[in-house]
PAZAPA-4460 file (N, C-alpha, C; in steps of 0.05 Angstrom, whole numbers, plus 32768, in hexadecimal, padded with zeros to 4 digits):
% residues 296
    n_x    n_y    n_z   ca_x   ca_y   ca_z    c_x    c_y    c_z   seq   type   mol
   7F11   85D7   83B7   7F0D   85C6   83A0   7F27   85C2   8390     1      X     A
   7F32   85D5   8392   7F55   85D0   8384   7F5F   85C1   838A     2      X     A
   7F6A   85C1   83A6   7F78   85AF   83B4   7F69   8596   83A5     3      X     A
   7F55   8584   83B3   7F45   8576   83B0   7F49   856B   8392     4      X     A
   7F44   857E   8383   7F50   8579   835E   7F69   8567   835D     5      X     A
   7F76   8582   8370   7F93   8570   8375   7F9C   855C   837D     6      X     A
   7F99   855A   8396   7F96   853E   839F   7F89   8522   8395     7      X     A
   7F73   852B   8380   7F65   8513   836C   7F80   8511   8352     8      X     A
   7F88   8524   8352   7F99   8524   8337   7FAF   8515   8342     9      X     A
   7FC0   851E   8358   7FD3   850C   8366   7FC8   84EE   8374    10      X     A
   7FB6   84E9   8375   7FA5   84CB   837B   7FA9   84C5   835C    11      X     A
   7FA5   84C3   8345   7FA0   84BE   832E   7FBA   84B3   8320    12      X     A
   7FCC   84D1   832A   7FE9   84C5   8320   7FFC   84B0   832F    13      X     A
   7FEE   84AD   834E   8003   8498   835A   7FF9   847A   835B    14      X     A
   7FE7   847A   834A   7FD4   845F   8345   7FE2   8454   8333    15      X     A
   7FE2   8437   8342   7FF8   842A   8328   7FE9   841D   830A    16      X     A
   7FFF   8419   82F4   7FF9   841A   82E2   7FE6   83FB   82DC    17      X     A
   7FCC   83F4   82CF   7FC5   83E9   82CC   7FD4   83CD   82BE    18      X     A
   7FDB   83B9   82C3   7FE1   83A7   82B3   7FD5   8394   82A1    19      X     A
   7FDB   8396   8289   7FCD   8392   8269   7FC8   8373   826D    20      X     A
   7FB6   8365   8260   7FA9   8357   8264   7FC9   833C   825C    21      X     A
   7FCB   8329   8272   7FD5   8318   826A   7FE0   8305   824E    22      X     A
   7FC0   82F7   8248   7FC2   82F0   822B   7FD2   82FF   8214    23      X     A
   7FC0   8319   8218   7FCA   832A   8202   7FE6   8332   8202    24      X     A
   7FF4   833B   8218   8014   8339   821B   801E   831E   820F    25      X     A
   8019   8307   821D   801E   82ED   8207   8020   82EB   81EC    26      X     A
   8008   82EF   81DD   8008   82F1   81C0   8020   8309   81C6    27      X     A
   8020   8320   81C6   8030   8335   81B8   804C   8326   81B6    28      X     A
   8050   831D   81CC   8072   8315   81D4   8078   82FC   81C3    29      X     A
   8066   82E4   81B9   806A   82D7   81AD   8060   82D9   8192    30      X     A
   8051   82EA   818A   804E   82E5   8173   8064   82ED   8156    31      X     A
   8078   8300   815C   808D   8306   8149   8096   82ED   8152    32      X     A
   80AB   82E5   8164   80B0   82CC   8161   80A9   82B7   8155    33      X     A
   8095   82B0   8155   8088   829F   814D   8089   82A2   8129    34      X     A
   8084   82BD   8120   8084   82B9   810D   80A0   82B3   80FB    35      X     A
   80B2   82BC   8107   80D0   82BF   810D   80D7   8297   8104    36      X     A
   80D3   8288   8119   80D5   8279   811C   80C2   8266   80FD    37      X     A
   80AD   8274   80F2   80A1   8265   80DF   80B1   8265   80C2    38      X     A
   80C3   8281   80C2   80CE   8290   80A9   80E5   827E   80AB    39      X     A
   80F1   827E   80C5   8112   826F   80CA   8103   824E   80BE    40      X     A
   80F3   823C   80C0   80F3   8225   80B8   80F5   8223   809D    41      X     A
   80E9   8234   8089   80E9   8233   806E   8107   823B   8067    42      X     A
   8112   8248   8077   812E   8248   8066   813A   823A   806F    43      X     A
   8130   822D   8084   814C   8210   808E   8143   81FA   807B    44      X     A
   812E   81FD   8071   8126   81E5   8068   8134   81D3   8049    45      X     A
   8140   81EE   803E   8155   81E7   801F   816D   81DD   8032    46      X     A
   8175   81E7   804A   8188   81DA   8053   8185   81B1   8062    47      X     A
   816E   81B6   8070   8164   8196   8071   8168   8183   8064    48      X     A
   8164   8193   8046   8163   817E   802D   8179   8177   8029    49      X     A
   8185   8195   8026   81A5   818D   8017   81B5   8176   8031    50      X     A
   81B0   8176   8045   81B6   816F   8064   81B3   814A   8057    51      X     A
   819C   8143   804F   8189   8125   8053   8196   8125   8031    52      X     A
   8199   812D   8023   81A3   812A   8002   81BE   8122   800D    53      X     A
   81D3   8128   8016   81F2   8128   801B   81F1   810A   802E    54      X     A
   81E3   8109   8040   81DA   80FC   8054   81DE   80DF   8043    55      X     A
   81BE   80DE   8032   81BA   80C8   8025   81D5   80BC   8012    56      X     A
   81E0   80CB   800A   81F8   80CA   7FF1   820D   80C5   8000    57      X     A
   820E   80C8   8017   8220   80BA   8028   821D   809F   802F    58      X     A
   820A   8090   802F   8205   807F   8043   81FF   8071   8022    59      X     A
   81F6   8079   8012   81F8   8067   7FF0   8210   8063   7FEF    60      X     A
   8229   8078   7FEB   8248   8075   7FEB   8252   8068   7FF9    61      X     A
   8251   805B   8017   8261   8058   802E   824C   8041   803A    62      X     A
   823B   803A   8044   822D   802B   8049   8219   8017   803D    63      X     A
   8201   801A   803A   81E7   8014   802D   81E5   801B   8010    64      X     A
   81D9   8003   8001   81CA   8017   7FE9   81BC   7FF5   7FE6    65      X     A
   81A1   8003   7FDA   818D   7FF1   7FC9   8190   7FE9   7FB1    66      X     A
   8182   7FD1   7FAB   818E   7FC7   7F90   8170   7FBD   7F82    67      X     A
   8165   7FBB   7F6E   8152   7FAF   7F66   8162   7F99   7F58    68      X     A
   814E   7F85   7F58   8155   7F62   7F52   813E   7F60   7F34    69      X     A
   815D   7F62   7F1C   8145   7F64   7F08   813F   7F4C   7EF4    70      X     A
   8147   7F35   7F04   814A   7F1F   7EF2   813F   7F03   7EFF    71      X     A
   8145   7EEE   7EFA   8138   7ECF   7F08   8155   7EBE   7F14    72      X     A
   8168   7ED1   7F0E   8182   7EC2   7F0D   8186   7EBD   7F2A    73      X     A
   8180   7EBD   7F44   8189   7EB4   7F5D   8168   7EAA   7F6F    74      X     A
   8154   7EA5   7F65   813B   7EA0   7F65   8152   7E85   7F73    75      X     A
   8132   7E6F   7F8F   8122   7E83   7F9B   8131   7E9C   7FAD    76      X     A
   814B   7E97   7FA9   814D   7EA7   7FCA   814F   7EC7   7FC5    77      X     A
   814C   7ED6   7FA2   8148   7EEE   7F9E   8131   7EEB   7F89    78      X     A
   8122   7EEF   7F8E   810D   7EF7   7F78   8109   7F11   7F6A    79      X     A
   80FA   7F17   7F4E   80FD   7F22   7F34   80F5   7F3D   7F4D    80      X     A
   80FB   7F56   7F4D   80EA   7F64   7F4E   80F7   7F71   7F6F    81      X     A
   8102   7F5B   7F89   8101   7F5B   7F99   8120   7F7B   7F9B    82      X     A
   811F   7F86   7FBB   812B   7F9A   7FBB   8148   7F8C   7FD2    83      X     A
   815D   7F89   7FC7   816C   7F8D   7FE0   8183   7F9C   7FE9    84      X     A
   8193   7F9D   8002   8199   7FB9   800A   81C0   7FA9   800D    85      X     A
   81D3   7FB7   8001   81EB   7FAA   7FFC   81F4   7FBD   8012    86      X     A
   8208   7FA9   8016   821E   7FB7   8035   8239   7FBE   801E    87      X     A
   8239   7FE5   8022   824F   7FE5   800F   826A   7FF2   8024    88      X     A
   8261   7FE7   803E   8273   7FFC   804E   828A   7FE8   8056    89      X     A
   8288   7FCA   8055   82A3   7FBB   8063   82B6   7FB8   804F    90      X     A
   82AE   7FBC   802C   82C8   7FBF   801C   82DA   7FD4   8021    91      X     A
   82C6   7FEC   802B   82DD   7FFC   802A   82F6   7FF9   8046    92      X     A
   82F6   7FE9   8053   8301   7FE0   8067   8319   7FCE   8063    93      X     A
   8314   7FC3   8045   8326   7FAC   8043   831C   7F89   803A    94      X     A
   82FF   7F8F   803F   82EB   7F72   803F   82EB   7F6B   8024    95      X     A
   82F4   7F53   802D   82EF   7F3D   800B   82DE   7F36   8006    96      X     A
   82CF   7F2E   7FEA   82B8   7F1F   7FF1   82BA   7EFB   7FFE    97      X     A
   82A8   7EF0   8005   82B2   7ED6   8017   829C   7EC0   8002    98      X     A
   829F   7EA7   8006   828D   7E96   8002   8277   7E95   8008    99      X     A
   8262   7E92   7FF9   8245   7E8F   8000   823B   7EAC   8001   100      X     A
   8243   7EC3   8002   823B   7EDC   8000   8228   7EDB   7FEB   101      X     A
   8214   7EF5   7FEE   8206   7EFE   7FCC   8214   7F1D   7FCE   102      X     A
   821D   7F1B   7FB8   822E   7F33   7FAF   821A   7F3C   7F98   103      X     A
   8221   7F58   7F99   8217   7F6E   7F82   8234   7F7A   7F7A   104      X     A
   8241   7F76   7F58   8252   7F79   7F4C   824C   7F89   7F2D   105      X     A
   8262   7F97   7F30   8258   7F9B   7F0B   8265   7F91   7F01   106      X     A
   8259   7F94   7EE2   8259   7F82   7EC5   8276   7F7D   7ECB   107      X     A
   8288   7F6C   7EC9   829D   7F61   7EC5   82AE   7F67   7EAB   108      X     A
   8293   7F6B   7E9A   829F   7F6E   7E79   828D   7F58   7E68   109      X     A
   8271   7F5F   7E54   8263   7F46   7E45   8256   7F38   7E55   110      X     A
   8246   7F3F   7E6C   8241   7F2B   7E7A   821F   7F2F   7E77   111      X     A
   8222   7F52   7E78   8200   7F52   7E72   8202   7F64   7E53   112      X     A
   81F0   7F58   7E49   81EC   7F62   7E2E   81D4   7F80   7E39   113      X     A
   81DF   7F96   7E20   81D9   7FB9   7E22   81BD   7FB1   7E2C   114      X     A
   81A8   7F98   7E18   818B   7FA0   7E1C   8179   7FA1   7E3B   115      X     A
   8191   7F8E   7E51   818D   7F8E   7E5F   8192   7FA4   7E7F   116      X     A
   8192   7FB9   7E6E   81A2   7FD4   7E84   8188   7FDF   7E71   117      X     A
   8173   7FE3   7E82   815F   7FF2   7E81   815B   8011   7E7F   118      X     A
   815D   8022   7E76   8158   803C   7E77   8144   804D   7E9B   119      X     A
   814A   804C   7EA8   8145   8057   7EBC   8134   806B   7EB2   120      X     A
   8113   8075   7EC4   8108   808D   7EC5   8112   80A1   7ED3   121      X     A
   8105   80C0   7ED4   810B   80CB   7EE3   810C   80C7   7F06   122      X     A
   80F6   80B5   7F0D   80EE   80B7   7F28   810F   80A1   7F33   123      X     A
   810A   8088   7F20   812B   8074   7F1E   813E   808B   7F27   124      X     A
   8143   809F   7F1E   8163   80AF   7F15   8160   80BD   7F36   125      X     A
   8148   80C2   7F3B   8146   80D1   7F59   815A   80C2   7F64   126      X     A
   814A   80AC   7F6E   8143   8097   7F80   8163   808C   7F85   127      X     A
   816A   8091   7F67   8187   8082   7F5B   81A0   808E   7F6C   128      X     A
   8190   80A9   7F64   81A9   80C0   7F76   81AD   80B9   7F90   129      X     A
   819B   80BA   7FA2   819C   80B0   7FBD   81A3   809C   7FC8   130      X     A
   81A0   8089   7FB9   81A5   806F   7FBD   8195   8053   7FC6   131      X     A
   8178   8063   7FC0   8161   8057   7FC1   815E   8041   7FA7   132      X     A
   8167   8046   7F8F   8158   8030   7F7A   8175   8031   7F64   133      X     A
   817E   8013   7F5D   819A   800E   7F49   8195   7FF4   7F3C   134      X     A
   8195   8002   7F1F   8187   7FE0   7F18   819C   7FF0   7EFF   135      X     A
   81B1   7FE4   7EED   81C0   7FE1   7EDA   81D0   7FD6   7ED2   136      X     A
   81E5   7FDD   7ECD   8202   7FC8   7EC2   820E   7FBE   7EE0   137      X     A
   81F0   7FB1   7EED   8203   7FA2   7F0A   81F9   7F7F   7F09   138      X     A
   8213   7F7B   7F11   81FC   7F54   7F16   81FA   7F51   7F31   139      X     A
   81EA   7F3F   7F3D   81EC   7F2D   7F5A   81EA   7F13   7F55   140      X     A
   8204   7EFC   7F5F   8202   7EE3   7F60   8210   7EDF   7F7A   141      X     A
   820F   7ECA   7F8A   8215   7EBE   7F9F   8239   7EBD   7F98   142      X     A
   8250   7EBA   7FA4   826A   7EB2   7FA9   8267   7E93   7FAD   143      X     A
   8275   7E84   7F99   8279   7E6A   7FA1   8290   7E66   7FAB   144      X     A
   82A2   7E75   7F9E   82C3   7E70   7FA0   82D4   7E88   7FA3   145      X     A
   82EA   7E8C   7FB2   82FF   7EA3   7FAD   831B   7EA4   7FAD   146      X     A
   8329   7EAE   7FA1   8347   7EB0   7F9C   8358   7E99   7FAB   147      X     A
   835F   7E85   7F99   8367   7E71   7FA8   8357   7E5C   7FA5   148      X     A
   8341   7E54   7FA8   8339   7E45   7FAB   8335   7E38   7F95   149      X     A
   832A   7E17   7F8F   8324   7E0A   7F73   830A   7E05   7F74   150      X     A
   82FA   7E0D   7F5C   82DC   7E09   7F57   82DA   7DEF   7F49   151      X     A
   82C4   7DDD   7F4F   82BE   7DCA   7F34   829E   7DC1   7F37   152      X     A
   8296   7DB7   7F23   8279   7DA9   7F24   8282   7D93   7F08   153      X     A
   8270   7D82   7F18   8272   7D68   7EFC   8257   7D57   7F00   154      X     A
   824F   7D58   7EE3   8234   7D48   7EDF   8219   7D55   7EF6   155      X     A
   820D   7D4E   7EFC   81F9   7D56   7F0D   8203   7D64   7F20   156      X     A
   821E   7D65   7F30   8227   7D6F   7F43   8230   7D5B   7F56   157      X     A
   8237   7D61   7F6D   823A   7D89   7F74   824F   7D96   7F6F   158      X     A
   8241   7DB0   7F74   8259   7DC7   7F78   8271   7DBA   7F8D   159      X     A
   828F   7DB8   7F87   8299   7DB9   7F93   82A3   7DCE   7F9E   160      X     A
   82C0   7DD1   7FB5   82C8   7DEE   7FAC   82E1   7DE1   7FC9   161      X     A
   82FA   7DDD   7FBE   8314   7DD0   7FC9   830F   7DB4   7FCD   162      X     A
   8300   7D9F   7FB8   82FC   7D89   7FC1   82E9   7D86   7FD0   163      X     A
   82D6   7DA0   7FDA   82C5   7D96   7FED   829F   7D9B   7FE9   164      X     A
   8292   7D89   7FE0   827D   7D8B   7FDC   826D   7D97   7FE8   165      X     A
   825D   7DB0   7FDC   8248   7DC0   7FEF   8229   7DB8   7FEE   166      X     A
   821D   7DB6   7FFD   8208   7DAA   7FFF   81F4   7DCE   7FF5   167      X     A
   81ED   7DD4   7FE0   81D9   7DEB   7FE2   81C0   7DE6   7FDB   168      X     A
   81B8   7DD2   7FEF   8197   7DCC   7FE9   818B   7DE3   7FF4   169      X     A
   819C   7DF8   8003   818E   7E08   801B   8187   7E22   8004   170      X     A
   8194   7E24   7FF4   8192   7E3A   7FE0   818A   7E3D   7FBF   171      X     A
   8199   7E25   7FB3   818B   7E18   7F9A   817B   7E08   7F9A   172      X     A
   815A   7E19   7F9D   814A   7E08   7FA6   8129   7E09   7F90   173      X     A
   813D   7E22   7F73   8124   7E27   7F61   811B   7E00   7F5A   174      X     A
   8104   7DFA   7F4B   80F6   7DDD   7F46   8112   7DD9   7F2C   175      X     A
   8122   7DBC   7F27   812D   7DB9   7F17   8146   7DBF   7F15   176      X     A
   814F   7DD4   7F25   8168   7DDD   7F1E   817F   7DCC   7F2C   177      X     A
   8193   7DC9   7F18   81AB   7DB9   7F22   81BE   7DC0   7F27   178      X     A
   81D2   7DBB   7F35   81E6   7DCC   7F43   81F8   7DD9   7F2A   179      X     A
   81FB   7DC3   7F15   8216   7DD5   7EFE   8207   7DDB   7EEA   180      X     A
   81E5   7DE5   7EEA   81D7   7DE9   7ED6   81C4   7DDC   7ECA   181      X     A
   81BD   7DE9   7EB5   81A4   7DE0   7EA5   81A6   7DC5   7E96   182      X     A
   81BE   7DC1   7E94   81CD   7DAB   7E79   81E3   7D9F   7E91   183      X     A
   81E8   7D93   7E9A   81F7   7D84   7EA5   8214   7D81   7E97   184      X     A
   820B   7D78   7E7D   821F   7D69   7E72   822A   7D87   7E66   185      X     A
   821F   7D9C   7E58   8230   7DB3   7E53   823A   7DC9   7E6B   186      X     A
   8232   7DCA   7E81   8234   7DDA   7E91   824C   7DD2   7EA8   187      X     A
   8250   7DBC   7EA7   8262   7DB3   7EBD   8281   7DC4   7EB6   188      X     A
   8295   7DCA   7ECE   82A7   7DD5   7EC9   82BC   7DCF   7ED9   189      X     A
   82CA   7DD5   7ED6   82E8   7DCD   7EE9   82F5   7DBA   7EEC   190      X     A
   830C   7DB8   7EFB   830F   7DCB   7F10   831A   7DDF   7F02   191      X     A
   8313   7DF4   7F11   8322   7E10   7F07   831F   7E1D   7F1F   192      X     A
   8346   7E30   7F1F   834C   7E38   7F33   8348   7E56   7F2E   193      X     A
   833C   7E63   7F47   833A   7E81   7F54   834F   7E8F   7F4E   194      X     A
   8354   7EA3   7F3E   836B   7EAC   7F3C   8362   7EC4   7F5D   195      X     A
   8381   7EC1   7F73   837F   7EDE   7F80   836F   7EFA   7F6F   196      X     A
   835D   7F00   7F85   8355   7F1D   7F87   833B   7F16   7F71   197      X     A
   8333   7EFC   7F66   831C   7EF7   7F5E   8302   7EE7   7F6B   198      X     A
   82F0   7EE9   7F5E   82D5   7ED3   7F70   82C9   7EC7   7F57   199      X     A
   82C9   7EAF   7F5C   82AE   7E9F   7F4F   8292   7E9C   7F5C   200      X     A
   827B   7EAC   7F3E   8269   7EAB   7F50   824A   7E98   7F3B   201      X     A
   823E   7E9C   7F4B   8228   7E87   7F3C   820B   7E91   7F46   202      X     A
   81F3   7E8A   7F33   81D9   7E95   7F3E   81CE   7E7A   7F48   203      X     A
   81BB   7E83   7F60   81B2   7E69   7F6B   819D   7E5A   7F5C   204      X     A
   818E   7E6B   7F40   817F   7E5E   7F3A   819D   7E5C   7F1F   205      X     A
   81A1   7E39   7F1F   81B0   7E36   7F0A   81AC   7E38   7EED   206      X     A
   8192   7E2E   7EE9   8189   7E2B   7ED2   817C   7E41   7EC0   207      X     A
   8189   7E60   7ED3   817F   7E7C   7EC2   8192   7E8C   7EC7   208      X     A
   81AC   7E7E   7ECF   81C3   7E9B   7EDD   81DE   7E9D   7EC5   209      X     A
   81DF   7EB1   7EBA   81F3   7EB0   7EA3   8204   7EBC   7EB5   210      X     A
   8212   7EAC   7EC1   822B   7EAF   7EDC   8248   7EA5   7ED1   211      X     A
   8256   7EA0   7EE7   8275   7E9A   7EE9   827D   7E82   7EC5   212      X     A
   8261   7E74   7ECA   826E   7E57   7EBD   8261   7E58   7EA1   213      X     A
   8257   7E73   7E8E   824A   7E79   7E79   8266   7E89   7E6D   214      X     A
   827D   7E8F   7E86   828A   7EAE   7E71   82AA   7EA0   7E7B   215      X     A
   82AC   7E81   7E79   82C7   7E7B   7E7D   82D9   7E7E   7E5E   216      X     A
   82CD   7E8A   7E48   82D6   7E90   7E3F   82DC   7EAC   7E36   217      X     A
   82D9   7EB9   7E39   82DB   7ED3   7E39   82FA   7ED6   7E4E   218      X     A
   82FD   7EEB   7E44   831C   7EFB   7E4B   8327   7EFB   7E70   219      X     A
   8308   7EF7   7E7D   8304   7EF3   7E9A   830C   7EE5   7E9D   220      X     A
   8305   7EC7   7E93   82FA   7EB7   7E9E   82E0   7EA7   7EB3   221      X     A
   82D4   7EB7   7EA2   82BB   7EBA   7EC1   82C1   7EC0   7ED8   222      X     A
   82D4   7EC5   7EDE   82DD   7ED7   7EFD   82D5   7EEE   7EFB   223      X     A
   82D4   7EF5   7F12   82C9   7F18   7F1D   82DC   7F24   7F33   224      X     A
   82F3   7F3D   7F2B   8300   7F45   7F33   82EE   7F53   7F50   225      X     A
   82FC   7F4B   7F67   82FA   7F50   7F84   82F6   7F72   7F7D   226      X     A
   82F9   7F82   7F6D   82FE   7FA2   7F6E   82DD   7FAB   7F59   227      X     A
   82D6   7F90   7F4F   82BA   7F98   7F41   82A1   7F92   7F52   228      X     A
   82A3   7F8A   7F69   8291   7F81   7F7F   8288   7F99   7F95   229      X     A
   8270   7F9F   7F93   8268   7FBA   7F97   825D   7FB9   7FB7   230      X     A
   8253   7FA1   7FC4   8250   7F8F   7FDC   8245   7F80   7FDE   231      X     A
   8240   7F7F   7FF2   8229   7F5D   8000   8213   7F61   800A   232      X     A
   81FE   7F51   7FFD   81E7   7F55   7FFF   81E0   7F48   8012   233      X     A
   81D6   7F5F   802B   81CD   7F56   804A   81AE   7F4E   8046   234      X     A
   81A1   7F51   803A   8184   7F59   8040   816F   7F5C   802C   235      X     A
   8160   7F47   8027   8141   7F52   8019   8135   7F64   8025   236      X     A
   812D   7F86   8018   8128   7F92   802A   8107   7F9C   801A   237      X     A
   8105   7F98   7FFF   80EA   7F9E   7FF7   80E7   7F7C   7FE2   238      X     A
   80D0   7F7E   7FE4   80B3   7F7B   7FF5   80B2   7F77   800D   239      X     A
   809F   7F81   8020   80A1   7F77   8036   809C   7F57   804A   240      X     A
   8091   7F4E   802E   808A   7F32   803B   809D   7F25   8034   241      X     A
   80BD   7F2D   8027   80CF   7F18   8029   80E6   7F22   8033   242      X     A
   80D8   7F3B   8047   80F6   7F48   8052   810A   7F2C   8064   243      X     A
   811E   7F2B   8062   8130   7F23   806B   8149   7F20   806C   244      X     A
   8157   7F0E   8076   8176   7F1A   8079   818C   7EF6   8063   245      X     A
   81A0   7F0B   8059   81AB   7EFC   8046   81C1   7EE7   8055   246      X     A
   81C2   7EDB   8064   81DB   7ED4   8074   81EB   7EB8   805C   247      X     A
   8206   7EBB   806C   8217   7EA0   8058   8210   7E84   8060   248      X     A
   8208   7E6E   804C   8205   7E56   8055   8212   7E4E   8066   249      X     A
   8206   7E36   807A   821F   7E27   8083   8236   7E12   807A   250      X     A
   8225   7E0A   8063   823B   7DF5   804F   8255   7E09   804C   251      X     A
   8258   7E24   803C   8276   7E26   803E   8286   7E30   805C   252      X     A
   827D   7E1D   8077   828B   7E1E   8082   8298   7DFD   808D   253      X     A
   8294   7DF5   807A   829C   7DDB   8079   82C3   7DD9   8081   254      X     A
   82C9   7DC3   8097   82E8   7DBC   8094   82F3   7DB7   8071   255      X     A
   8307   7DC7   8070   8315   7DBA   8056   830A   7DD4   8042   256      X     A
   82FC   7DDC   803C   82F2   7DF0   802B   8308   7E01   801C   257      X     A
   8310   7E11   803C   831D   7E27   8048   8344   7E2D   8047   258      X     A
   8341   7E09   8049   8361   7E02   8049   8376   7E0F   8038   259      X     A
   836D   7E06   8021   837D   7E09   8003   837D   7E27   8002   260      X     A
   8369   7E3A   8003   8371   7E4A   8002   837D   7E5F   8011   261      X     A
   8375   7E52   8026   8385   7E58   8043   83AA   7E59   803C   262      X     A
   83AC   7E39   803C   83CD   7E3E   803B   83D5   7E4B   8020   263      X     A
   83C9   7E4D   8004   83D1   7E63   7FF5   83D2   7E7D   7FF8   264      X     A
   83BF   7E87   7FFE   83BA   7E9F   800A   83CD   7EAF   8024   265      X     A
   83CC   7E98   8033   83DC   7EA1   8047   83F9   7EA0   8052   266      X     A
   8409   7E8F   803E   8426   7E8E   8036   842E   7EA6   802F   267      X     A
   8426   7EBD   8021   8430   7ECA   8019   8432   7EE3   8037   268      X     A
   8410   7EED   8041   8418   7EF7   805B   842A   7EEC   8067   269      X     A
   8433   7ED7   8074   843F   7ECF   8080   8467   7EC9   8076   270      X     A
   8465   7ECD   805D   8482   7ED4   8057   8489   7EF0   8054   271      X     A
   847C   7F00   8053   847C   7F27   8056   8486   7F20   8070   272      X     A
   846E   7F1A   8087   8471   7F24   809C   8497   7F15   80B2   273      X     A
   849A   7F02   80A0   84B5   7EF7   80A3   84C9   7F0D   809F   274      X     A
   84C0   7F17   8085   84D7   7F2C   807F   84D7   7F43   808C   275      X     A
   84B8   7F46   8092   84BF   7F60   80A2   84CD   7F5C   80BE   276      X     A
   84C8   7F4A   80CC   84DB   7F47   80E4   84F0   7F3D   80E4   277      X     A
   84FF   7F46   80CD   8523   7F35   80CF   852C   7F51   80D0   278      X     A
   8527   7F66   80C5   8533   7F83   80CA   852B   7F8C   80E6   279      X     A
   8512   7F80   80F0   8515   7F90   810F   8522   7F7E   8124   280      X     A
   8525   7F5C   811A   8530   7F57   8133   8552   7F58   8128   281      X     A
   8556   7F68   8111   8575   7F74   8118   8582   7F8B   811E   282      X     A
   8568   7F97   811A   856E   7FB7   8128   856B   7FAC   8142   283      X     A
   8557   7F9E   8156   8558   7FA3   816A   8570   7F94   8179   284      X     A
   8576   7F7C   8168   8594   7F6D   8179   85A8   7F86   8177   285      X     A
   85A9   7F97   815D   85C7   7FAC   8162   85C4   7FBB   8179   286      X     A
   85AB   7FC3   8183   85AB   7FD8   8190   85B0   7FCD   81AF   287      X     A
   85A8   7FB2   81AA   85B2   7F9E   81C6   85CF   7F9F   81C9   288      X     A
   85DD   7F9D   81AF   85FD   7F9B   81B9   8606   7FB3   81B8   289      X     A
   85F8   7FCA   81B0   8609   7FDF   81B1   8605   7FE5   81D0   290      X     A
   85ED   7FDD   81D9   85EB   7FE8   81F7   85FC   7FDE   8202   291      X     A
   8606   7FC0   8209   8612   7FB7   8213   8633   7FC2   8218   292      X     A
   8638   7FC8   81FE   8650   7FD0   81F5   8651   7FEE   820F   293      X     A
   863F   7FF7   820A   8645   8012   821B   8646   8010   8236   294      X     A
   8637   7FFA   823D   862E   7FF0   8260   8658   7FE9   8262   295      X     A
   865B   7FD5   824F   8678   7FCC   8253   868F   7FDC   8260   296      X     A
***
């Protein structure tokens, strides 16, 4: 019976070890992980923010930002209320503003009276930060004219702009409104010339835009320094039933427009770049005869 004891006891011990139920090894092995993995999201998550906060304030600074439209002054083609999204990333490149653009600029100086810079709420100041919502000391009017160029309107119109009449039925299209205004006979102006590195600009609804041709007296002149122009407005982007895209008429691509300011403008590049190549094509003739000299 010993033996036998024995032999059951040595059967017992060379029996292999049962293996624990599948599932249950699963849970064990994943469940610290798991919880691991729930604890790690909550603290990545102040970083996400700060991540999409830097993010946004980039792309407000350097690219994109929204603008609310808080007035009647470029009606129909911006209405009271409407949201659109300004391209602030090709100034920093060097980009001028051009003709026919809608630019978002600030106050120039008197242009909008204090009552009209609204006090922003809290949810505004969020929104503001990010670059979601900017409604203050900014205007938006269309570019009629720029540095160089001559503006005029007389009597009913039209807008000229180098002698050359623009047809903007495509854009001043509020009921009544006339190209040099409400009053014909007081509003007409020019010619008057673009001083470089400025824009003349105007609202498409004429007969509500206290623009370029309200502040020719003032210290400006109703010009808007090229360095107070914040960008170009690509895009109705709120409401959604008038999302669309801002592109430049085809009237200012009219022959002749372009000219005048063309050869003003571009006399001057073109006498730099004279000067800069009279010092290299005399360094490079010396170095021609000195070679020679040595070949000799």
């Amino acid at each position: 019976m010993a033996v036998g004891a024995r032999s059951g006891q040595d059967e017992f011990d060379e029996r292999p070890a049962v293996d624990p139920d599948p599932a249950a090894a699963d849970e064990a092995a994943e469940g610290e992980p798991a919880r691991s993995k729930h604890r790690s999201f909550w603290k990545e998550l102040p970083i996400l923010i700060g991540i999409a906060l830097v993010l946004a304030l980039l792309i407000k600074t350097f690219l994109l930002q929204a603008f609310s439209i808080p007035s009647d002054s470029m009606q129909n083609t911006l209405q009271r209320g409407d949201r659109i999204l300004v391209d602030k990333l090709t100034p920093w490149f060097g980009a001028e503003p051009e003709r026919g653009e809608v630019v978002v600029f600030h106050d120039p100086g008197g242009w909008l009276p204090d009552s009209q810079a609204p006090d922003p709420g809290p949810v505004q100041k969020v929104l503001g930060f990010v670059g979601l919502y900017a409604e203050g000391q900014d205007l938006v009017k269309r570019v009629i004219a720029v540095g160089g160029d001559t503006v005029e309107c007389k009597g009913e119109g039209p807008v000229k702009v180098n002698g050359v009449a623009l047809d903007e039925s495509g854009y001043v299209t509020f009921p009544g409104t006339l190209p040099c205004g409400p009053d014909a006979s007081n509003k007409t102006f020019g010619p008057v010339k673009v001083p470089a590195g400025k824009i003349w600009v105007m609202g498409d609804h004429r007969n509500d835009s206290l623009d370029s041709r309200y502040h020719m007296d003032q210290p400006g002149g109703g010009f808007v320094d090229n360095d107070e122009v914040v960008g170009r407005a690509v895009a109705r982007a709120w409401p959604i039933s008038r999302w669309g895209t801002l592109p430049i008429p085809d009237t200012y691509d009219q022959p002749g427009i372009s000219d005048a300011a063309s050869s003003a403008l571009g006399a001057a590049p073109a006498a730099l770049g004279l000067v800069g190549a009279v010092p290299l094509v005399l360094i490079r003739r010396r170095r021609l005869l000195a070679k020679a000299g040595r070949e000799g």
